[in-house]
C-alpha positions in Angstrom: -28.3 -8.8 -37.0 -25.7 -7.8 -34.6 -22.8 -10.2 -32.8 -24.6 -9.9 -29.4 -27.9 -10.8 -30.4 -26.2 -14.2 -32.5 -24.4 -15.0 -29.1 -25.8 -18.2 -28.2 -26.8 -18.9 -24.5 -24.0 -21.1 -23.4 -21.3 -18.1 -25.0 -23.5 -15.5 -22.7 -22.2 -17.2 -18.9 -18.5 -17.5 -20.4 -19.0 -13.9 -20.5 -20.5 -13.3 -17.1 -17.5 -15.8 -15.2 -14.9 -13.9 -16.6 -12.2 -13.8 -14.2 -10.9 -10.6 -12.5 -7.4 -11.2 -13.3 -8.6 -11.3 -17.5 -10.1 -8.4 -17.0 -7.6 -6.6 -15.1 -5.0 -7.3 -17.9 -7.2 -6.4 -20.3 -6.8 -2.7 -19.5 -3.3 -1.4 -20.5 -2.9 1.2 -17.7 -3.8 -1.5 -14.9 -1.2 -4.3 -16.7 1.5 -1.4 -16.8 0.8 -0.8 -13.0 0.6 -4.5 -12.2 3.8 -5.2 -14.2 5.4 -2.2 -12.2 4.4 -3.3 -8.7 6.0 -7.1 -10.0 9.3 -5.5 -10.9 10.3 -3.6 -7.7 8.7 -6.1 -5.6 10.7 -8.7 -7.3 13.6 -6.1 -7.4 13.4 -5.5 -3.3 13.0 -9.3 -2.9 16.1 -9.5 -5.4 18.3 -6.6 -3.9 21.2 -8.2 -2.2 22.3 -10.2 -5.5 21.1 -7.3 -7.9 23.1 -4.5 -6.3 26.3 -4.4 -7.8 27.9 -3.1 -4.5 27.9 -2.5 -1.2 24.7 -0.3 -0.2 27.1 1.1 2.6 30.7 1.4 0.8 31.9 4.6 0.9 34.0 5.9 -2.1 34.5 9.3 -1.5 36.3 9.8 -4.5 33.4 9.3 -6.7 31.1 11.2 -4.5 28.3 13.7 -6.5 29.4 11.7 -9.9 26.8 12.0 -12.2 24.7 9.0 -13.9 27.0 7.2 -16.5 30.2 8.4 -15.1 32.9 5.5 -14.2 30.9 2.4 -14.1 27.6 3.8 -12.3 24.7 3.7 -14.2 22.8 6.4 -11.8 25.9 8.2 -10.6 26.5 8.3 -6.7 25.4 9.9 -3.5 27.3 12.3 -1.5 29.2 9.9 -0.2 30.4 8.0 -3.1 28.0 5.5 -2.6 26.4 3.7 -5.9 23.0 4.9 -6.7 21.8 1.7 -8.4 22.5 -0.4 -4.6 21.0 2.6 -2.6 17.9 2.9 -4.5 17.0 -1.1 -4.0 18.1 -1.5 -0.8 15.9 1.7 0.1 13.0 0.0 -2.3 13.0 -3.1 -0.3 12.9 -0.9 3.3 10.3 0.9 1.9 8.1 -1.3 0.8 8.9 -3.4 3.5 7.2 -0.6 6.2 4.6 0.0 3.8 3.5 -3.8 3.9 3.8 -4.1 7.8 2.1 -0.9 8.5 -0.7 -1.7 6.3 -1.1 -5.3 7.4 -1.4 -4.1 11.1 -3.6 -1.3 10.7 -5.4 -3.1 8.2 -6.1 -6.3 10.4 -7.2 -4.6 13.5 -9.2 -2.1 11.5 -11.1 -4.7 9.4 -12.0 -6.5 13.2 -13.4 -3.2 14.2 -15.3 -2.5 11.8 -17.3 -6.1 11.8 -17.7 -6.0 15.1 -18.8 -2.5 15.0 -21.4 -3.7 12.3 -22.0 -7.2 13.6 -23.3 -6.0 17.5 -24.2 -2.6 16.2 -26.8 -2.0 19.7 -23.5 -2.4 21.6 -20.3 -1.5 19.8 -21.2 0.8 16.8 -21.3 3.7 18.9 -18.4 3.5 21.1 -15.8 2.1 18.1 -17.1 4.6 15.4 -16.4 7.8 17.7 -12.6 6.3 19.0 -12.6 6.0 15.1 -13.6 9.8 14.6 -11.2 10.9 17.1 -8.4 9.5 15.3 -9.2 10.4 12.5 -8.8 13.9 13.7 -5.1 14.0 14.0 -3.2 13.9 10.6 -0.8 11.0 10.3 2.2 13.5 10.5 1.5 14.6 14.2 0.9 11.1 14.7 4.6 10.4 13.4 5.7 13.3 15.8 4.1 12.2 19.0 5.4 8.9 18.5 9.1 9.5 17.3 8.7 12.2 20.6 8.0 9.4 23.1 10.0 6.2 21.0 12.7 7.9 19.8 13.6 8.6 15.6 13.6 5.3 13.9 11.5 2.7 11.4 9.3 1.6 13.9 7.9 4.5 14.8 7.0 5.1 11.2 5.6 2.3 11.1 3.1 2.6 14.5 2.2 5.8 13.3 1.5 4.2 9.6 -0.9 1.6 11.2 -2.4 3.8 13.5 -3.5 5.6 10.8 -4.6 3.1 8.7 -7.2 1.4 11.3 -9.8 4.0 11.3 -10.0 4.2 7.9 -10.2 0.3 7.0 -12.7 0.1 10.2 -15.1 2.3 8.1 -14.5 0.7 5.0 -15.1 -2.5 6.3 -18.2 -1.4 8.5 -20.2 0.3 5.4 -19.4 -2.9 3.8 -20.3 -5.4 6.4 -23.5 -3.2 6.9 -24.8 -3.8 3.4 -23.7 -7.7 3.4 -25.7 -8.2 6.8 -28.8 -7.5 5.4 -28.4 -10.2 2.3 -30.5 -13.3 2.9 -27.9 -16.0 3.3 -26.6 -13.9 6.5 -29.7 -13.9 7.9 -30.8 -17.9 6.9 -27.4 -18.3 8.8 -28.6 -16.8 11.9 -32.0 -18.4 11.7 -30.6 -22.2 11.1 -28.3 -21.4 14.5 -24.9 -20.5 13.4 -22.6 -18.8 16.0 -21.6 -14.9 15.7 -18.2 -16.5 14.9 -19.0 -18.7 12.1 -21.6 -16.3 10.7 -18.6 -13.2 10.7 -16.1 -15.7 9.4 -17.8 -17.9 6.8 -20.6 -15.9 5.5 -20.0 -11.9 6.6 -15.8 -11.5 6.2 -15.0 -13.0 2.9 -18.2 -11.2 1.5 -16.6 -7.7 1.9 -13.4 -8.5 1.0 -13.5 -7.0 -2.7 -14.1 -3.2 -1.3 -11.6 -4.1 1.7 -8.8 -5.4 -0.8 -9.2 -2.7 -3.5 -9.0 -0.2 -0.2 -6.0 -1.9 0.8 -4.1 -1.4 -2.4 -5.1 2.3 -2.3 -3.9 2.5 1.3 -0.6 1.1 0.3 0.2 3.7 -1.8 -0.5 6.2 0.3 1.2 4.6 3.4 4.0 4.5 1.3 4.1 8.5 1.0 3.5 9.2 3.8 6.3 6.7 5.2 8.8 8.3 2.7 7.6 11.6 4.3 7.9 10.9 7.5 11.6 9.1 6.6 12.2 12.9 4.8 11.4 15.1 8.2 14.0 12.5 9.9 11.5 10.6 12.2 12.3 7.4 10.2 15.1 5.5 9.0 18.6 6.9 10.5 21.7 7.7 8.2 23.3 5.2 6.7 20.4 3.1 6.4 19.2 3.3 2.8 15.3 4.3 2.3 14.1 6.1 -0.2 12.3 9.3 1.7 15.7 9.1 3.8 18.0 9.4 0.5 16.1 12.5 -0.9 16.3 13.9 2.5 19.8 13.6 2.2 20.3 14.1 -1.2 18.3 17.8 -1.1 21.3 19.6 0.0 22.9 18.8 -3.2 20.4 20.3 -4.9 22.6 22.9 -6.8 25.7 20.3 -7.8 24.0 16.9 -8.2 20.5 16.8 -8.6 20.1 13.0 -9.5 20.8 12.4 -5.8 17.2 13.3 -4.7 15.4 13.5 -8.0 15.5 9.5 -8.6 14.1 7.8 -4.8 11.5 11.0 -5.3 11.2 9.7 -9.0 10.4 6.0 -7.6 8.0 7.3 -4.9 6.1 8.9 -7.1 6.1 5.8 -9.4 5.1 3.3 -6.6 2.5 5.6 -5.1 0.9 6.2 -9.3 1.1 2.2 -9.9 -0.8 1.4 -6.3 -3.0 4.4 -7.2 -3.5 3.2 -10.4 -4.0 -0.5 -9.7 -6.2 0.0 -7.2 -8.6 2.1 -9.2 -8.7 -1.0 -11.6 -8.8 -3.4 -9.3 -12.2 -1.5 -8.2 -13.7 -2.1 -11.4 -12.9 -5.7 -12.0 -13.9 -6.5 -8.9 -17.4 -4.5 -9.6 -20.1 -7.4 -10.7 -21.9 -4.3 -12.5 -19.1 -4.0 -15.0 -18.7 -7.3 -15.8 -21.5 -7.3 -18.7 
């Protein structure tokens, strides 16, 4: 007789309330990606008593030294500056527009898209086709328009980050908020005489949050490129401020003579955006009831 069919009833819900965090773990690819995203936040959070210098010393002296040359462990910029400080104090900017922009976009999208599902005979129409129009102009010529009109700088990467974050969460949360609406505690709720507000914040918001968080890591991944890019084309952070799509930016015309300068910030974007990537696909199954059995 097999182990599942000797499992006794009481052993069979353990199973079923297994946690999402357990479960998440359990796969190695989504507790290397968790463990990643832990390190260079704590690393950012960490930077100014990690960085073994000045982000914005010049030394020009050791300027294009290569990793493991004179005490630096990733060599130094064009200007002599240490690697090691540059690349956390760019992590922490980095991840620092990444959160705000997705935060922003994220909030104002998630209250569109419930109250484009909530008063659907009203508000579906109008907020899903603003949605469609913005979703028709790539993120980039976003980025341009704004750095056109604001001037260069972090915040108008970040603007043009959450403005292209809000149409998408507003449809991720709407499809979601569609399908929770017609459960049966929502409508008992609107039956027994709860207000819109109490019925969107008690029974209708925290029911949708699973798709809307897994989205939400995805999105932070991707704001993250697209940040970096943005920081790359010079709409984003200025010299000497250190950010990572800002440092390969600067570090591509040395190329030819020192090609650690942009190879390792590209190296770590690609690492943050393939953890987020990677975490949120995981976070999408743990948080799916279907594979929980």
């Amino acid at each position: 007789m097999s182990a599942t069919a000797l499992e006794t009833p009481a052993a069979r819900p353990a199973r079923r309330r297994d946690g999402v965090w357990p479960r998440l773990l359990r796969d190695p690819v989504a507790a290397v990606a968790l463990g990643f995203v832990v390190l260079a936040v704590l690393a950012a959070l960490l930077a100014p008593w990690l960085a073994p210098s000045d982000p914005y010393d010049n030394n020009l002296l050791a300027a294009m030294k290569p990793p493991g040359t004179e005490g630096l462990p990733l060599g130094a910029d064009g200007q002599g500056r240490d690697l090691v400080t540059r690349l956390l104090f760019g992590l922490r900017v980095t991840l620092l527009m990444g959160l705000v922009a997705t935060l922003a976009g994220g909030l104002l999208g998630m209250l569109l898209g419930f109250l484009a599902a909530f008063y659907r005979r009203w508000l579906d129409m109008p907020i899903m086709r603003v949605m469609d129009v913005m979703l028709s102009f790539p993120a980039i010529l976003v980025g341009l328009a704004i750095a056109a009109i604001a001037g260069p700088g972090i915040p108008a990467v970040v603007v043009a980050m959450s403005i292209a974050t809000v149409p998408l969460m507003a449809r991720i949360t709407r499809g979601s908020a569609l399908v929770v609406m017609q459960l049966d505690y929502v409508v008992a709720a609107r039956a027994v005489g709860c207000t819109d507000a109490q019925v969107i914040l008690r029974h209708l918001a925290p029911n949708c949050l699973s798709p809307i968080f897994v989205f939400a890591t995805l999105r932070f991944g991707q704001v993250i490129l697209l940040g970096s890019a943005l920081s790359f084309l010079g709409l984003g952070a200025q010299p000497p401020t250190a950010e990572l799509g800002a440092m390969a930016s600067e570090g591509r015309n040395f190329l030819f003579f020192a090609p650690h300068i942009a190879v390792l910030p590209c190296l770590l974007i690609f690492l943050l955006v393939l953890a987020f990537n990677l975490l949120g696909d995981a976070l999408r199954d743990a948080l799916d009831p279907r594979m929980r059995f």
